[in-house]
N, C-alpha and C positions, 0 to 999 in steps of 0.2 A: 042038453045039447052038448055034442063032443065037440069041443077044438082040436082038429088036426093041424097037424104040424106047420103045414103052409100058411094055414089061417093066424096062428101065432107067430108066427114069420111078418104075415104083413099089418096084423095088427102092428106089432114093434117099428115098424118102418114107418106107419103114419105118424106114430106116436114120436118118432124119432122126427120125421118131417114137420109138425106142428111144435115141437119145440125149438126146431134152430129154426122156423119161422121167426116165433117169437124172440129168441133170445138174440138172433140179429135185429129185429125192432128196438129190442132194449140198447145193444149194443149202438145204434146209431141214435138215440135220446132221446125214441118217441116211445109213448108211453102203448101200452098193450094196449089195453082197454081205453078209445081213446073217451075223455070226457072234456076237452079245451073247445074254444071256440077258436073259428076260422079265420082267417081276413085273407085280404089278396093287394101285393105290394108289384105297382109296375116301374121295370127297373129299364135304362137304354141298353146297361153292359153290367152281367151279374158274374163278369171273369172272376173265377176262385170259387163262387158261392155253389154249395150245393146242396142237395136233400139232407135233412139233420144240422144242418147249421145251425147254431143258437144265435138266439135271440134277446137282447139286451135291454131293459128300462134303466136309465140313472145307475148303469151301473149291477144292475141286478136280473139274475137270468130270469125271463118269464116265458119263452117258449122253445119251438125249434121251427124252422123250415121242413114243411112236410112235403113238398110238391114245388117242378120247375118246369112251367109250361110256356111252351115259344106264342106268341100271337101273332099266327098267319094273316090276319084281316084286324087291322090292316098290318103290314111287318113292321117290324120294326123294336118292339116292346116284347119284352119277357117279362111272366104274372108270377111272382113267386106265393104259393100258398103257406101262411101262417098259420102253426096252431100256436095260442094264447092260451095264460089259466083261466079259467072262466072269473075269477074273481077280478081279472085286469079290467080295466076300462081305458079306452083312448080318446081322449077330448077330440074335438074337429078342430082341423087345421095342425094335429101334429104329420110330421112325415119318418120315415125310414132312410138310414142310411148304411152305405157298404163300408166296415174298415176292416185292418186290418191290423195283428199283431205284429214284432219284430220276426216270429217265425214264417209268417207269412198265411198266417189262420182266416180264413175269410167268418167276418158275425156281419148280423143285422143289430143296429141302434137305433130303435126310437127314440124321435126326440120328439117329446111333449108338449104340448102348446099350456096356455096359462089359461085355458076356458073351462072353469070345473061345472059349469053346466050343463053345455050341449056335449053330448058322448058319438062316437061312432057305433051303427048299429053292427051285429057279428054279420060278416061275410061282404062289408063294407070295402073299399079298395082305398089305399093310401097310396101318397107320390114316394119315387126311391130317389134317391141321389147318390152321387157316388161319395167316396172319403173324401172331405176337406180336412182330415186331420196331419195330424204331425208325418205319416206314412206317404201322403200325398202330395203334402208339403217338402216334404225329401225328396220325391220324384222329383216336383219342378226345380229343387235344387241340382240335382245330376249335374247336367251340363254345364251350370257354371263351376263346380267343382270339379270337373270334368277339364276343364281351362283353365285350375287353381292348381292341382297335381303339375304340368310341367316347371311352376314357378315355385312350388313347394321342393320340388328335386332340384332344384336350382340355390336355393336357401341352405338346403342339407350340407350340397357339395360345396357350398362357402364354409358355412358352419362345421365341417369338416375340415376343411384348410387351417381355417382359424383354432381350433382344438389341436389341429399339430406343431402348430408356429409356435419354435422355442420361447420366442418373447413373452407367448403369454403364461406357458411353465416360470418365466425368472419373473416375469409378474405375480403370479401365483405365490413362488418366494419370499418374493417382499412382502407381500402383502402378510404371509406367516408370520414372517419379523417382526412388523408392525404388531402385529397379532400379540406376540411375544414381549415387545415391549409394554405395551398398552398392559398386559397383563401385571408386567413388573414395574408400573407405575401403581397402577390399581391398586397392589399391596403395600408400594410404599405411602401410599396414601391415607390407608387402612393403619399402618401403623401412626402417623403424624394425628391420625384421630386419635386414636389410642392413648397416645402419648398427652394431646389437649387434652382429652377428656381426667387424664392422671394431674394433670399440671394445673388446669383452669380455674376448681376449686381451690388452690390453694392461692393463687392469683386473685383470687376472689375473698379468700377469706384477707389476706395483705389491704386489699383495696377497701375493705369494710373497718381494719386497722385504721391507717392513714382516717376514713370518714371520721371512723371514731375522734381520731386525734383533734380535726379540724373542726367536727363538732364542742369538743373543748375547749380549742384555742377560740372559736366565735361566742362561745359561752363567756370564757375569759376575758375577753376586748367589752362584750356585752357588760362584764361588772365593770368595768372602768368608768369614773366619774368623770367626764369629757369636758360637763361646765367649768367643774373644779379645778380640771387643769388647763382651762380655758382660760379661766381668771387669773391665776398663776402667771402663766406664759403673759400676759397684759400686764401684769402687774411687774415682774420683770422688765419687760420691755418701758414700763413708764418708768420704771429708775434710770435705764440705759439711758433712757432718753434725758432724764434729768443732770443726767452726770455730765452729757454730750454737751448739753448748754453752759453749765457751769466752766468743764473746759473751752468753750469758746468766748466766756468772758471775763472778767479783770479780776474774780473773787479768786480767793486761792492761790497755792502757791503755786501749782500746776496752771493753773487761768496765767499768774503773772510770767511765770517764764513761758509758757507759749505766747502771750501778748505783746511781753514788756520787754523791747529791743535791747532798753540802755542795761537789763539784769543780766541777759545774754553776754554784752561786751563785757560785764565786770566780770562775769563768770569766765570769761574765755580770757582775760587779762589775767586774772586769779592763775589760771591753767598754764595760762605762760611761763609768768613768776616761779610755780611749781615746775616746772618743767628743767626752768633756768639755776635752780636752787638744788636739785639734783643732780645737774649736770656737777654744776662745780662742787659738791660734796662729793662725789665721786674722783674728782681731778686734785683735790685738798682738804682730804677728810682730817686733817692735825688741825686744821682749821676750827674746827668747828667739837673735836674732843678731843682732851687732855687726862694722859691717865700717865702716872709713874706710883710704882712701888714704895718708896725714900720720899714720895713729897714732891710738894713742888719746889722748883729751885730756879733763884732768881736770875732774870735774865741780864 
């Protein structure tokens, strides 16, 4: 059989048609040859979702959205068709949900129920819901951040006022000061350690001197015979004592002149006498000596 030119013309052209068939399937995540099982997810508002959407378990991709069919009877409900790997299974009573990324990526998430017995059979239908996550949760934030922006420009334009007020520049200042001294205490601190740390031991060895010493002197007190000079010190004191009676009575001669009045008056008549016997050998000492050379000669 000859192929004429045309016929190799359109041969190329199906060939070419059957491949960007497929390699657009590929390119939107469904697989060629399909082998997944099906299901059908009814959603009220599937905004963003479309054909080739993935499909998420725990986190883990297991299908895509193959198919978005509106449900005229009754309205209301949109069936989105899932292909699944056939190795999935879906407990009953899990359901589907819409979220979405920060870029604004629309996926489907199962979320799994805790029944590992009863399974959904394939071509089964699950309930949809929308995003209750963090993306949806920012929505119903909106508006009140929406109310928070004119009080946050209001904070700035303070907070700006206050960043140019000189005051808080010569605060700033001080506070460097501060900064700067704290620093030049820090070191002189550093050095007073320093300096204890050079000094303390020798403070210490001094103070173990001194122990030593007072360790010796309690040594030395310790040899002292304390009775012996216990009895000493007594014995002493019994003499004092002996001597104390004897002068206060009549023995002795010490006892009689502290006693004996009439010894006093002769002793103090004596005193007189003497007194009076010097006067006048003083006033008439020829009186009382005779001295010549040649003799004596008769008067």
């Amino acid at each position: 059989m000859r192929f004429t030119k045309e016929i190799k013309i359109a041969l190329v052209s199906i060939l070419g048609i059957v491949v960007l068939f497929f390699g657009l399937q590929f390119l939107k995540g469904l697989k060629v040859f399909s082998n997944d099982n099906s299901y059908y997810v009814l959603f009220d508002d599937v905004s963003g979702l479309s054909e080739s959407s993935p499909i998420y378990a725990n986190g883990y991709r297991v299908g895509v959205v193959k198919a978005l069919n509106y449900d005229y009877h009754p309205q209301g409900k949109t069936v989105a068709v899932i292909g699944l790997d056939k190795q999935m299974r879906i407990p009953r009573g899990s359901h589907a949900e819409l979220s979405s990324d920060l870029l604004g990526n629309i996926k489907i998430n199962l979320l799994l129920s805790d029944d590992p017995i009863h399974m959904l059979e394939v071509g089964d239908t699950l309930t949809g819901s929308p995003e209750v996550g963090l993306m949806s949760k920012f929505g119903e934030m909106m508006p009140a951040l929406e109310r928070i922006v004119p009080k946050l420009d209001s904070i700035m334009t303070s907070l700006n006022l206050l960043l140019a007020d000189p005051a808080l520049r010569q605060t700033l200042h001080n506070v460097e000061g501060m900064t700067a001294n704290l620093d030049a205490t820090s070191r002189d601190l550093r050095t007073l350690s320093a300096s204890l740390g050079h000094d303390v031991p020798q403070m210490l060895q001094k103070t173990n001197s001194v122990l030593d010493h007072t360790e010796q002197l309690t040594a030395n007190l310790s040899a002292i015979d304390i009775a012996a000079m216990t009895a000493s010190v007594n014995n002493t004191l019994a003499n004092v004592e002996q001597m104390t009676q004897k002068l206060n009575s009549n023995e002795g001669t010490l006892g009689l002149l502290m006693r004996d009045a009439s010894l006093y008056r002769h002793l103090d008549a004596t005193a007189v006498s003497a007194d009076s016997l010097l006067i006048d050998l003083k006033a008439h000492p020829k009186r009382y000596v005779h001295f010549s050379i040649f003799g004596k000669k008769d008067k």
